[in-house]
One Martini backbone bead per residue (centre of mass of N, CA, C, O) as a GRO file, in nm:
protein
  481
    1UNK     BB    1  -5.508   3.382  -0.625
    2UNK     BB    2  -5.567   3.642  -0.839
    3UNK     BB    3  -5.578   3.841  -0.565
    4UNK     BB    4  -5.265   3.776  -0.464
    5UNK     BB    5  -5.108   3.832  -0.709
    6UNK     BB    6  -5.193   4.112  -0.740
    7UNK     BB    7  -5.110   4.224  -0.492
    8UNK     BB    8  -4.785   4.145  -0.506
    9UNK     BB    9  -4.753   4.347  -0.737
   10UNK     BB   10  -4.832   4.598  -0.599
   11UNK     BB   11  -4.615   4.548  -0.348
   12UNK     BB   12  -4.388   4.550  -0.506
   13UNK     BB   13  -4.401   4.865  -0.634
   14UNK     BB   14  -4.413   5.004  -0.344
   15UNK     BB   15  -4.146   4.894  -0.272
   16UNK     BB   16  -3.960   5.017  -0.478
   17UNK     BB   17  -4.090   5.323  -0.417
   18UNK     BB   18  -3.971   5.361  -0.134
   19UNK     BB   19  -3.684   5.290  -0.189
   20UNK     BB   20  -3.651   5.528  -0.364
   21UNK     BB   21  -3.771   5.762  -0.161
   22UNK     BB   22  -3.546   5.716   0.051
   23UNK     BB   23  -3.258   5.768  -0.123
   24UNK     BB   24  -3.383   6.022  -0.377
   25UNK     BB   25  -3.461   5.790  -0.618
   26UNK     BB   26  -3.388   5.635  -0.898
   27UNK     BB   27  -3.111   5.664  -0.944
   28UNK     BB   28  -2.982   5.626  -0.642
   29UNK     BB   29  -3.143   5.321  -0.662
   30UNK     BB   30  -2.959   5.200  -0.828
   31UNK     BB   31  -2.703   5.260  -0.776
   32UNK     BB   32  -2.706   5.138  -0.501
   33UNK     BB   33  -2.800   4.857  -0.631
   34UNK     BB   34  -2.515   4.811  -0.741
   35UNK     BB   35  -2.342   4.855  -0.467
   36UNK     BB   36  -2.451   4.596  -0.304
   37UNK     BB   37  -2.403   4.376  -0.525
   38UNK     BB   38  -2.100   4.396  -0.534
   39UNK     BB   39  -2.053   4.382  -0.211
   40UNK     BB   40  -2.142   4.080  -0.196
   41UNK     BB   41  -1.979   3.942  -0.405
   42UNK     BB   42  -1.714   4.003  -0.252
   43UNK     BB   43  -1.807   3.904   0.012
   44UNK     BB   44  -1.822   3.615  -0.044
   45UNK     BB   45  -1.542   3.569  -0.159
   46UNK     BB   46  -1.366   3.663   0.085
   47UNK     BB   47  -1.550   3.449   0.293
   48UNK     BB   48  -1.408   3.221   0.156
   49UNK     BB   49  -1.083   3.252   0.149
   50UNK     BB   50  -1.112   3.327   0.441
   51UNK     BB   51  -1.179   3.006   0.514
   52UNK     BB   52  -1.006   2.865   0.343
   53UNK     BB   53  -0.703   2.959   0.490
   54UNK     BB   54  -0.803   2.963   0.836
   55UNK     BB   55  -1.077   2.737   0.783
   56UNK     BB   56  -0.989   2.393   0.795
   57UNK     BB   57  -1.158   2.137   0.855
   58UNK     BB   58  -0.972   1.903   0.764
   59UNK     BB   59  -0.748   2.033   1.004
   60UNK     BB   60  -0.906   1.994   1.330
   61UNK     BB   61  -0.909   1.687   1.340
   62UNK     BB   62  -1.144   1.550   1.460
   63UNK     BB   63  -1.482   1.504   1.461
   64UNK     BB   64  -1.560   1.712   1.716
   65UNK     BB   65  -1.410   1.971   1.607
   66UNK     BB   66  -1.576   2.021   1.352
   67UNK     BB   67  -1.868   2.013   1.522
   68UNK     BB   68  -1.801   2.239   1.627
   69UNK     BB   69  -1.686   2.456   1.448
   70UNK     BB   70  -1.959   2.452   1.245
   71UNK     BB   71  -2.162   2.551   1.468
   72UNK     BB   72  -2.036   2.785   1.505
   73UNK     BB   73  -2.049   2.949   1.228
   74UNK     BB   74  -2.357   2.875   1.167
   75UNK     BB   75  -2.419   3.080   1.413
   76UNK     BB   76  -2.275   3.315   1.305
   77UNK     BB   77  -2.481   3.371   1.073
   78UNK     BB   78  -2.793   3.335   1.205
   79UNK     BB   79  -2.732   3.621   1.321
   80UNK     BB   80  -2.669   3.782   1.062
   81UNK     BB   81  -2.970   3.678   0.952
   82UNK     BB   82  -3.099   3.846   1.172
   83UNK     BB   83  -3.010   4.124   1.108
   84UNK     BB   84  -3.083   4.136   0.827
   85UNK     BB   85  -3.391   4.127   0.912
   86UNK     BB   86  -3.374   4.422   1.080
   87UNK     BB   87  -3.310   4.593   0.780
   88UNK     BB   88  -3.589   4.501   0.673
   89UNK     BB   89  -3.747   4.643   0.883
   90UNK     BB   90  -3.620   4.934   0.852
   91UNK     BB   91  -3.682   4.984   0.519
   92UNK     BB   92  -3.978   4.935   0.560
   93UNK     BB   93  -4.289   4.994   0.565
   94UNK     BB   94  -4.491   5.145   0.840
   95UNK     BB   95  -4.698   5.073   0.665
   96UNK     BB   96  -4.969   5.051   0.454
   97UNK     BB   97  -5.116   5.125   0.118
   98UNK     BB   98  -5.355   4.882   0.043
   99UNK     BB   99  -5.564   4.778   0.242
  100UNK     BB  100  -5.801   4.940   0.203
  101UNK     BB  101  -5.791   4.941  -0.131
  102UNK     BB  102  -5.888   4.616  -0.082
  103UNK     BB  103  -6.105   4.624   0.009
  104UNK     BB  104  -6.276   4.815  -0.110
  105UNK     BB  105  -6.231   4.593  -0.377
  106UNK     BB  106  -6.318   4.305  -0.194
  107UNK     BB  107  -6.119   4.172  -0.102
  108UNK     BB  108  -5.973   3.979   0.140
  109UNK     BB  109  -5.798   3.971   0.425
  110UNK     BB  110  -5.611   3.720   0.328
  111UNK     BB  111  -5.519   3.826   0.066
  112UNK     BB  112  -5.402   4.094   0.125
  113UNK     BB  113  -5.204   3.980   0.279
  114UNK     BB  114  -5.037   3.750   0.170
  115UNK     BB  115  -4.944   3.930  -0.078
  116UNK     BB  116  -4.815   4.158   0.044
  117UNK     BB  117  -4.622   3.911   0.216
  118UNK     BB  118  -4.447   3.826  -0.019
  119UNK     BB  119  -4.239   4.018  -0.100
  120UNK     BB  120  -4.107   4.017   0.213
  121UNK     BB  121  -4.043   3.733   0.193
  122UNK     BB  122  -3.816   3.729  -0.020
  123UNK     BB  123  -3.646   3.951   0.059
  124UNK     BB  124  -3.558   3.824   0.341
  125UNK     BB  125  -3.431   3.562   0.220
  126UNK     BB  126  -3.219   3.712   0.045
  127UNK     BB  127  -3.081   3.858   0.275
  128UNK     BB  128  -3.011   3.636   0.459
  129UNK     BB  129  -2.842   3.473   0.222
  130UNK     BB  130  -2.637   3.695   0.097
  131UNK     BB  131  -2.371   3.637   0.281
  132UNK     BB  132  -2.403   3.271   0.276
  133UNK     BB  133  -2.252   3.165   0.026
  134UNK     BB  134  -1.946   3.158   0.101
  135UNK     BB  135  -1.967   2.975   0.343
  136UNK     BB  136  -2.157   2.726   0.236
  137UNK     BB  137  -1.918   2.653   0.012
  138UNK     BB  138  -1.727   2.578   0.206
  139UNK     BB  139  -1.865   2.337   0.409
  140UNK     BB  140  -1.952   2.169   0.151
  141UNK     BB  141  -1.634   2.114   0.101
  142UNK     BB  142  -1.463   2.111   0.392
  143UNK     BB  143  -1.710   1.875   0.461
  144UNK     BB  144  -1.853   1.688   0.249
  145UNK     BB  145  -2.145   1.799   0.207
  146UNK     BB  146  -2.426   1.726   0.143
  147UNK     BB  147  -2.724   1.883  -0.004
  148UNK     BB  148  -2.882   1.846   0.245
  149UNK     BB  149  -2.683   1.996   0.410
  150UNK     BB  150  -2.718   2.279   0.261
  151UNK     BB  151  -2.985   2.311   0.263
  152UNK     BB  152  -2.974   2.311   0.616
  153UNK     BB  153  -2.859   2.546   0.654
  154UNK     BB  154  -3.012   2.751   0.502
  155UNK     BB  155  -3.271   2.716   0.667
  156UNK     BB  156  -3.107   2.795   0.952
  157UNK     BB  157  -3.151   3.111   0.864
  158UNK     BB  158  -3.464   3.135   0.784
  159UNK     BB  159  -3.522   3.099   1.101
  160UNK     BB  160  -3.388   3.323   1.196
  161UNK     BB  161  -3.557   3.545   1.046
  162UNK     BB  162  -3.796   3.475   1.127
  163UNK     BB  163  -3.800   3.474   1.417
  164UNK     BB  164  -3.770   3.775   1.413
  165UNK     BB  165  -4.044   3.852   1.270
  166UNK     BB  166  -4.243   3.742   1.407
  167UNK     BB  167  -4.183   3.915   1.708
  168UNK     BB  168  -4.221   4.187   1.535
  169UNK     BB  169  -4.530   4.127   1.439
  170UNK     BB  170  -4.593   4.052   1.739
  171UNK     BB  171  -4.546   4.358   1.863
  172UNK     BB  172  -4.729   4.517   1.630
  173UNK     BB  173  -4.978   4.411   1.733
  174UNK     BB  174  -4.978   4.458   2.018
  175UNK     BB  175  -4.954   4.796   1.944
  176UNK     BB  176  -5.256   4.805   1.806
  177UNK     BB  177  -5.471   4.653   1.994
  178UNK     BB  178  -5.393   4.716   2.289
  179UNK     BB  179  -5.257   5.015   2.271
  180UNK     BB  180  -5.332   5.170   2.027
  181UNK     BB  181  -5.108   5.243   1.818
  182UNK     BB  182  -4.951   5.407   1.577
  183UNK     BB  183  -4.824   5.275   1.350
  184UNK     BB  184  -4.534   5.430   1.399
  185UNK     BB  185  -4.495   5.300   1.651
  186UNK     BB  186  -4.544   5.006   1.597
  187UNK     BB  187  -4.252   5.025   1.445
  188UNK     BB  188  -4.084   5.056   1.627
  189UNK     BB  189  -4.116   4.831   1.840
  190UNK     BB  190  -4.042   4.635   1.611
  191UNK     BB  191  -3.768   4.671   1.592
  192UNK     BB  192  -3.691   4.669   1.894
  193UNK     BB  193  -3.746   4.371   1.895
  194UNK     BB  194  -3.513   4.285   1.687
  195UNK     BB  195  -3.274   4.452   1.852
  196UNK     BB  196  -3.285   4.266   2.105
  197UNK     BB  197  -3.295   3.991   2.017
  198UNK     BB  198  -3.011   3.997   1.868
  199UNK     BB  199  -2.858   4.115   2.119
  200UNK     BB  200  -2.921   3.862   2.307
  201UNK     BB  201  -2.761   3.669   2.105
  202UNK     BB  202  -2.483   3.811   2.164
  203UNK     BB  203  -2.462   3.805   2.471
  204UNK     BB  204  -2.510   3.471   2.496
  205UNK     BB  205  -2.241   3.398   2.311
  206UNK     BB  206  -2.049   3.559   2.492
  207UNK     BB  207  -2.108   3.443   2.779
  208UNK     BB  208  -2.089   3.118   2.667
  209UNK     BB  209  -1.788   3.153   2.566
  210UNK     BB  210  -1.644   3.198   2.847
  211UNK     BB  211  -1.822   2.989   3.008
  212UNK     BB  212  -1.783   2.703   2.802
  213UNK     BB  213  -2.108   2.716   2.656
  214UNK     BB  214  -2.361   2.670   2.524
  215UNK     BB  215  -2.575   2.866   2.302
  216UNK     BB  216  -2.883   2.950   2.181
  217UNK     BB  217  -2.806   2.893   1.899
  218UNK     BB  218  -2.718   2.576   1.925
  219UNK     BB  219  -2.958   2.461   2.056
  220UNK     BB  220  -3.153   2.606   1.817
  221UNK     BB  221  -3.027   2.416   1.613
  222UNK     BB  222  -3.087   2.131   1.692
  223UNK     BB  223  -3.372   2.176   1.769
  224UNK     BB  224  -3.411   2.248   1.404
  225UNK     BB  225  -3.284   1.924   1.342
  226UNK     BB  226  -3.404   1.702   1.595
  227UNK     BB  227  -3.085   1.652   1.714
  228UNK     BB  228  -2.837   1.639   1.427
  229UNK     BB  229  -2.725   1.809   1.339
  230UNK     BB  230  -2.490   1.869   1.080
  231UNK     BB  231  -2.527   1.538   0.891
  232UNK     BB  232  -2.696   1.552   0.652
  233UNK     BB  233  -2.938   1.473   0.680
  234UNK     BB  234  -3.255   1.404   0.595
  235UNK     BB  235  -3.404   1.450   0.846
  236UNK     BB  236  -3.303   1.735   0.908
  237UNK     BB  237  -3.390   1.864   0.697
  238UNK     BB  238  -3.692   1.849   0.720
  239UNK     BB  239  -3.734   1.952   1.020
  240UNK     BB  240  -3.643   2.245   0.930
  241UNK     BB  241  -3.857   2.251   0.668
  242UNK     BB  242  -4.081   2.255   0.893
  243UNK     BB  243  -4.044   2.516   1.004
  244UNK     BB  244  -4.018   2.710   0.815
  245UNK     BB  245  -4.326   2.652   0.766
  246UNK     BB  246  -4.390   2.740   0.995
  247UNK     BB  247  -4.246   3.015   1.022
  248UNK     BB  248  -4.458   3.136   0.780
  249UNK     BB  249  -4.750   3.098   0.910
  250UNK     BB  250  -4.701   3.277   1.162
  251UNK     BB  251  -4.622   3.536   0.995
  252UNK     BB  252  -4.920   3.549   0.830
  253UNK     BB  253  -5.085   3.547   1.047
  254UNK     BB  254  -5.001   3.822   1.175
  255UNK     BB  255  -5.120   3.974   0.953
  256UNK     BB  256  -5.367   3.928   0.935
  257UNK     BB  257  -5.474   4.013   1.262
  258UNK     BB  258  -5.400   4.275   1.119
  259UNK     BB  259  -5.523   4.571   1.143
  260UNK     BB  260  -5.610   4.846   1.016
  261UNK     BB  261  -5.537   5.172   0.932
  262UNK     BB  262  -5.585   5.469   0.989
  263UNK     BB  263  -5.687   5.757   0.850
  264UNK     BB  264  -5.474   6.024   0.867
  265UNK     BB  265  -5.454   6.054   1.138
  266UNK     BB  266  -5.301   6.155   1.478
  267UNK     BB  267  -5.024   6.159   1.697
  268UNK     BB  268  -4.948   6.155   2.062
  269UNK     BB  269  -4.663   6.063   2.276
  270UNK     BB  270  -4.605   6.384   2.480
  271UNK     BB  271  -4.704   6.631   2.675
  272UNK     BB  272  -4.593   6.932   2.836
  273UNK     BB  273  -4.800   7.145   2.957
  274UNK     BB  274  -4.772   7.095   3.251
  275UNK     BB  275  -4.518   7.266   3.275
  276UNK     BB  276  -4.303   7.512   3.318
  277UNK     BB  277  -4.211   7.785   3.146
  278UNK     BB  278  -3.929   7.762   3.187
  279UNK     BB  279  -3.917   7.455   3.007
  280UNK     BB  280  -4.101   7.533   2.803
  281UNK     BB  281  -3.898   7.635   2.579
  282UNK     BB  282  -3.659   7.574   2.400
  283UNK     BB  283  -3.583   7.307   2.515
  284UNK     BB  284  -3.866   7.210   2.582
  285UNK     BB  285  -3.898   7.186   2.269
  286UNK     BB  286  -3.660   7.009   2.148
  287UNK     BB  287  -3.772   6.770   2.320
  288UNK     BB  288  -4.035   6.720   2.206
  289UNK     BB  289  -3.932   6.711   1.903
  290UNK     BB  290  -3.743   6.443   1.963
  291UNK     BB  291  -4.006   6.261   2.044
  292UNK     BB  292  -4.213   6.302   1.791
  293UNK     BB  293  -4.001   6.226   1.582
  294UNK     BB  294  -3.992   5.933   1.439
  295UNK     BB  295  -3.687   5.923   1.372
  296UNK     BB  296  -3.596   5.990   1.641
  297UNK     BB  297  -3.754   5.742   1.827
  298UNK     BB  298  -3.593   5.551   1.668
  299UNK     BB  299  -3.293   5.676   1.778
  300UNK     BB  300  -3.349   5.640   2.091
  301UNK     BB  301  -3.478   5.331   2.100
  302UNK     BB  302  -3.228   5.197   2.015
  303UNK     BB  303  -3.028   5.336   2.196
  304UNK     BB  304  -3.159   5.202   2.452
  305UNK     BB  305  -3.117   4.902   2.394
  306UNK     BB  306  -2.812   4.873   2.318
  307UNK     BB  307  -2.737   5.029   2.604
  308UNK     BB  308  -2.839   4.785   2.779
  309UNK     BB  309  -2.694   4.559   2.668
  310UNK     BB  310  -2.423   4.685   2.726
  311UNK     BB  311  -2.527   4.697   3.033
  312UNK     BB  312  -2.499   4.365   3.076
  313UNK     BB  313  -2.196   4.285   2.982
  314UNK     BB  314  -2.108   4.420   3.224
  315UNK     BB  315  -2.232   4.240   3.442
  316UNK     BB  316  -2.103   4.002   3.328
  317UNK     BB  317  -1.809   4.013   3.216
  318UNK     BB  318  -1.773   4.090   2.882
  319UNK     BB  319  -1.736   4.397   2.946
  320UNK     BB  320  -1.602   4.662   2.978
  321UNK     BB  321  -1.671   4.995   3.078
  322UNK     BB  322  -1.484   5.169   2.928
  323UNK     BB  323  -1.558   5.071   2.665
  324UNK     BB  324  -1.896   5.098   2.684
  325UNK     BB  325  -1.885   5.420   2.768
  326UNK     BB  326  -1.798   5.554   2.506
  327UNK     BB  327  -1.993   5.367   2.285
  328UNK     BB  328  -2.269   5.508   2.477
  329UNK     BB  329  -2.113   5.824   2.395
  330UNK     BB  330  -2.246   5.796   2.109
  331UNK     BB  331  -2.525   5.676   2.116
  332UNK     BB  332  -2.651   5.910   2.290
  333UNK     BB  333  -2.576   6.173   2.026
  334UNK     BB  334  -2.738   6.085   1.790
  335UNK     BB  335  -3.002   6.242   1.799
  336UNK     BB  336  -2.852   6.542   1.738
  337UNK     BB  337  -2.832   6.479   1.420
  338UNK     BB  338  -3.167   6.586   1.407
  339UNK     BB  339  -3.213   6.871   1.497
  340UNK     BB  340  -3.194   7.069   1.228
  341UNK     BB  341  -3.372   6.891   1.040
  342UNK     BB  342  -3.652   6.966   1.178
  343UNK     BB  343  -3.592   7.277   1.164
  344UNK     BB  344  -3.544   7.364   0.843
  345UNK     BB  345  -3.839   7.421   0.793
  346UNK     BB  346  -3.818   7.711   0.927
  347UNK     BB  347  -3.554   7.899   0.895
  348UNK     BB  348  -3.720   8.161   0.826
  349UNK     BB  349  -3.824   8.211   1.124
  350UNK     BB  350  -3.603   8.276   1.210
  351UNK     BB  351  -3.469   8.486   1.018
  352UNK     BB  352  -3.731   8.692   1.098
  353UNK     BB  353  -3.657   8.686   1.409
  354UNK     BB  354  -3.366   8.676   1.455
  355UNK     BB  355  -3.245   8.408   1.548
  356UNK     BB  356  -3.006   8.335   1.668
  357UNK     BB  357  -2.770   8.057   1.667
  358UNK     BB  358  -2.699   8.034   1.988
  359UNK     BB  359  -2.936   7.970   2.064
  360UNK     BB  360  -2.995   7.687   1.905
  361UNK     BB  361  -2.770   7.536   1.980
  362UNK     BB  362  -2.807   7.576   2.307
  363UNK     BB  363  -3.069   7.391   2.305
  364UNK     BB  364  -3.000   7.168   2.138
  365UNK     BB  365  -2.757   7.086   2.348
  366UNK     BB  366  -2.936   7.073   2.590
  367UNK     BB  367  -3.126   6.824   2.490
  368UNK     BB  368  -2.903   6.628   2.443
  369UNK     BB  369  -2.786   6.632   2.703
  370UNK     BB  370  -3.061   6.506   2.854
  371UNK     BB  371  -3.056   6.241   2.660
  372UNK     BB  372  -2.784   6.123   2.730
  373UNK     BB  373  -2.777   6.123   3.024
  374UNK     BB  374  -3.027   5.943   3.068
  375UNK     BB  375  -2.851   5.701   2.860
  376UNK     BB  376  -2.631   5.653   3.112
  377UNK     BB  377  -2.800   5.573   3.318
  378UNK     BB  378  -2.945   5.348   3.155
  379UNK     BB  379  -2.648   5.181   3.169
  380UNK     BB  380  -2.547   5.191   3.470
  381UNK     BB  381  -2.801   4.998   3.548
  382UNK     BB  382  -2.744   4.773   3.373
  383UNK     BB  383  -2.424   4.767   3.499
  384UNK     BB  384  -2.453   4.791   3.843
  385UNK     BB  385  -2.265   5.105   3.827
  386UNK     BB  386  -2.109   5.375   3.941
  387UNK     BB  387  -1.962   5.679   3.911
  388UNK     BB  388  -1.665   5.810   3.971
  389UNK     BB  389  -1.569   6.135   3.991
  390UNK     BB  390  -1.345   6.050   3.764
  391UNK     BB  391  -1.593   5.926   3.559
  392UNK     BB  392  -1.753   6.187   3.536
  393UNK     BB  393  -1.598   6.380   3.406
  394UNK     BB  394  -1.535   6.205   3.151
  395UNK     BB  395  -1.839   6.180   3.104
  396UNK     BB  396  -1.897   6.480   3.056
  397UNK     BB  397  -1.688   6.544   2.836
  398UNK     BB  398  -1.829   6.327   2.642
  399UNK     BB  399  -2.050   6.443   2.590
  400UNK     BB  400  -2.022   6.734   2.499
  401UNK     BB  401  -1.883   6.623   2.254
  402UNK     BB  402  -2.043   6.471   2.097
  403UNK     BB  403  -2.294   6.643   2.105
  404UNK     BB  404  -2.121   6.878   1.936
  405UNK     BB  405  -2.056   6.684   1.667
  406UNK     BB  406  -2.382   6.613   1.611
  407UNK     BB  407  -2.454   6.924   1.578
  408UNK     BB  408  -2.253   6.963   1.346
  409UNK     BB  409  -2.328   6.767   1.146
  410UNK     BB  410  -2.650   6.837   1.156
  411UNK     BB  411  -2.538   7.141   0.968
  412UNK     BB  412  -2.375   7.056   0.779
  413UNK     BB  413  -2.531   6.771   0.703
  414UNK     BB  414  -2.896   6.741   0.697
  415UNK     BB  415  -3.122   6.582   0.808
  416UNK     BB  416  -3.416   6.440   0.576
  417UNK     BB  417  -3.645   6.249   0.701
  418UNK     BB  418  -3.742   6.180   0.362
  419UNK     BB  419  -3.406   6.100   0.334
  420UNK     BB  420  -3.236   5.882   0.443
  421UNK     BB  421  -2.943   5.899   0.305
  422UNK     BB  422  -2.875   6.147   0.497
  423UNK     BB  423  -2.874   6.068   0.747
  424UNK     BB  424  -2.616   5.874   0.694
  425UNK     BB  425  -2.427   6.100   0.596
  426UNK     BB  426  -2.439   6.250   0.921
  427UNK     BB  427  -2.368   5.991   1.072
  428UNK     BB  428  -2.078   5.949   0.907
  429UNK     BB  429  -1.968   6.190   1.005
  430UNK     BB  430  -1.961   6.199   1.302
  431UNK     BB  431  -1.838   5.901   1.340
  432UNK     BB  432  -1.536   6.022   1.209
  433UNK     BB  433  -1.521   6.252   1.436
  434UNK     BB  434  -1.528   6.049   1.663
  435UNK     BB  435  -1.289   5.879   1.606
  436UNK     BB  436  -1.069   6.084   1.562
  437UNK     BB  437  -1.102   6.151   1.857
  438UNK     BB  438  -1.025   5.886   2.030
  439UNK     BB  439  -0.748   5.858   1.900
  440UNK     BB  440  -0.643   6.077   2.016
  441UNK     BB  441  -0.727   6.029   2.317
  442UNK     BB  442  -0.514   5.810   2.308
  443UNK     BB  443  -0.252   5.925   2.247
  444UNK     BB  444  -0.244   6.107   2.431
  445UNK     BB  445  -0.311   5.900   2.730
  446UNK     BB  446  -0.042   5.760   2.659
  447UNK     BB  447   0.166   6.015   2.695
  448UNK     BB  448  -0.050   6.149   2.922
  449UNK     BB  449  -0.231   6.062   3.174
  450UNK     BB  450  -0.548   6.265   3.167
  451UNK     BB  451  -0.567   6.446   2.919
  452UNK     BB  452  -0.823   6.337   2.714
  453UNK     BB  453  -0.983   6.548   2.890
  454UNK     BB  454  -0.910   6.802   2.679
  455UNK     BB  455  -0.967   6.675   2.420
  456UNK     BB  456  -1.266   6.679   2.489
  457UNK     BB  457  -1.328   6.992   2.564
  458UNK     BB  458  -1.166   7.100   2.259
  459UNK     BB  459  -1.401   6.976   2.080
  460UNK     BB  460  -1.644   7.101   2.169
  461UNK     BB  461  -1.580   7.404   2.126
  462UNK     BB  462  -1.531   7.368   1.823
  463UNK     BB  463  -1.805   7.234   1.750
  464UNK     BB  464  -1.962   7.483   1.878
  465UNK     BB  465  -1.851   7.671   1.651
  466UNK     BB  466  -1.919   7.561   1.391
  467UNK     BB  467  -2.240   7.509   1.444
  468UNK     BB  468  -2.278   7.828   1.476
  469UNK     BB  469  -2.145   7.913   1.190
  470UNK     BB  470  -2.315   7.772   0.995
  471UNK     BB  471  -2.583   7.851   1.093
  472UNK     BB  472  -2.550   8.140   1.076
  473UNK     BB  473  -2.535   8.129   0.728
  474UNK     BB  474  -2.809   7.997   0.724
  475UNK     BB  475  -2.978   8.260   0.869
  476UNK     BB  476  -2.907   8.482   0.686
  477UNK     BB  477  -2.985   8.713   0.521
  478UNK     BB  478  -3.197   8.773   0.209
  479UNK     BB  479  -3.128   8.887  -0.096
  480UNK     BB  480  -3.319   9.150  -0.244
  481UNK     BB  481  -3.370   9.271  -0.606
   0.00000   0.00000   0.00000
């Protein structure tokens, strides 16, 4: 016991200086959790007050109203949770920095995993019941609920957290063990999976409200508390507190499993020496550098993923594809986000040689288009249907849109690896940008219908002007006194 305590010591002091250079050092990692703690607390008084005057649960009639609306609520929270997940298995190291470290010193394979994997158990439970103190305090009082209720609702969110939380290191494992991935492959997969779970039960929600049948989150809830559904009895109590100690033992499992890591290997997970010398000039060396960067690679699979559950919703008759395509065509170019960021460390070399910006520009533009490309196919087959020429042509003057936004936010304002809160910066922007976009374009398309192409093309020229010469300013000669 003294040796699991000892690691979880230590995997916590690991944790907190993660998340510190993460985010840029210690000042912002403070400021940034202090912004979050207000944040949270905000945001739970304001989602009580507003269901405390729009959801009275005690005003919805009948006693089966109240039980499909309660069921209704906490199921759209365990989903909350189950994405909470999500983001802190993004957040966390991709990789052990222990585990080595306590073999070396003959600790236990079992201490070892147990030990790193508790401080990760608290942060989980915390950040999925985060957002629902605020629900569960309204439901509390709202429905007269006893204190075994409010256990029960708060277990079924930890079931749902727990849930996403094993299915990713259920990934993670099999992509080291059978594939043999490098851990940071292996953590991408296991993102990809938690954010396909997450996916594919919000749009089994949406398609199951649609067709007014129970969703799995609300059947998954049932059988969560052995059929008693949220009556507050002692008996659901237990039997959801008895799963989450089961999906508890599963998730550690699961870590104590997983072999260690190779020391500093190297990994690729693409060669393109086969290609022919014309494609892998400029362009296919920035295809190259998109696909073998890990946080590119995150940012490519995520995109792969939610345009996929996209258009599954197009396919069920859950969204438009009008909207789908929109919103997958933002989607495909975040990518192009990270071109500038990944090559600025290099970017003496450009100086040295000469390097228009121009040129530049236009490899890293055209290799975002060709994996944008990729991803509205994959978009389009996912929703089983094909652009017709006049959606084609609005659809490639959105993607050179898009696509030439992402590319000057990641020049005005660079996305550093090393330091995620830039990206998520670069990101801001693009996204703000892109908003202002469609804005425009819906205001023009609703007064004029068909010109909003005509902006969407005007926004490109601009972006890849922007792009070009900020870059240009990046790359002149310094001068040397």
């Amino acid at each position: 016991m003294r040796a699991v305590l000892s690691v979880a010591g230590a995997s916590t002091t690991i944790l907190r200086r993660h998340l510190a250079r993460s985010v840029g050092g210690t000042v912002p990692f403070v400021a940034l959790s202090s912004f979050v703690l207000v944040f949270v607390v905000s945001y739970n008084v304001l989602a009580h007050a507003f269901l405390h005057r729009f959801l009275p649960l005690g005003a919805t009639g009948a006693s089966s109203n109240v039980t499909a609306v309660l069921e209704a609520l906490i199921a759209a929270q365990m989903i909350s949770a189950a994405g909470l997940a999500v983001i802190v298995l993004v957040v966390s190291p991709g990789q052990s920095s222990l585990r080595t470290a306590v073999h070396v010193l003959a600790a236990s394979r079992a201490a070892a995993r147990v030990g790193e994997t508790l401080p990760y158990l608290v942060v989980l439970g915390v950040s999925a019941l985060a957002l629902s103190v605020g629900p569960i305090v309204h439901v509390a009082s709202a429905a007269r609920m006893p204190p075994t209720g409010v256990v029960t609702v708060a277990a079924l969110e930890l079931v749902a957290a727990l849930s996403v939380a094993v299915v990713a290191e259920t990934t993670r494992l099999a992509s080291i063990v059978v594939i043999r991935s490098h851990p940071s492959v292996a953590h991408v997969a296991a993102v990809l999976t938690g954010v396909a779970v997450v996916g594919v039960a919000m749009l089994d929600t949406l398609s199951s409200t649609r067709e007014a049948e129970d969703p799995f989150v609300i059947r998954a809830l049932l059988a969560g508390t052995g059929g008693r559904g949220l009556d507050g009895s002692p008996t659901s109590m237990i039997v959801v507190s008895a799963v989450v100690l089961i999906l508890t033992g599963a998730f550690l499992a699961v870590r104590i499993a997983q072999p260690l890591e190779p020391l500093q290997t190297a990994h690729r997970i693409l060669t393109l020496g086969w290609l022919p010398g014309v494609v892998s000039g400029w362009t296919g060396r920035e295809l190259v550098l998109a696909i073998r960067q890990p946080l590119s690679q995150v940012s490519i699979a995520v995109s792969v993923v939610v345009i996929t559950i996209l258009g599954l919703a197009v396919r069920h008759g859950v969204l438009p594809i009008d909207a789908v395509t929109s919103i997958a065509g933002l989607l495909a170019a975040a990518p192009v986000e990270l071109a500038w960021g990944r090559a600025a460390a290099w970017g003496w070399l450009y100086r040295r040689e000469r390097v228009r910006a121009t040129t530049v520009v236009a490899a890293q533009g055209v290799a975002g288009l060709v994996l944008a490309s990729i991803l509205m196919v994959v978009l389009h087959s996912a929703a089983g249907s094909a652009p017709d020429p006049r959606t084609s042509v609005h659809l490639v003057l959105l993607l050179l849109a898009t696509v030439a936004i992402a590319e000057a936010a990641g020049v005005v304002s660079p996305a550093d690896p090393d330091v995620p809160v830039s990206v998520a910066v670069t990101s801001v922007l693009a996204v703000s940008a892109d908003c202002a976009l469609m804005w425009c374009a819906a205001r023009v398309d609703a007064a004029a219908p068909g010109w909003s192409d005509l902006v969407f093309a005007v926004a490109a020229i601009l972006a890849a002007v922007a792009a070009t010469s900020r870059l240009a300013f990046r790359l002149r000669p310094i001068a040397v006194h």
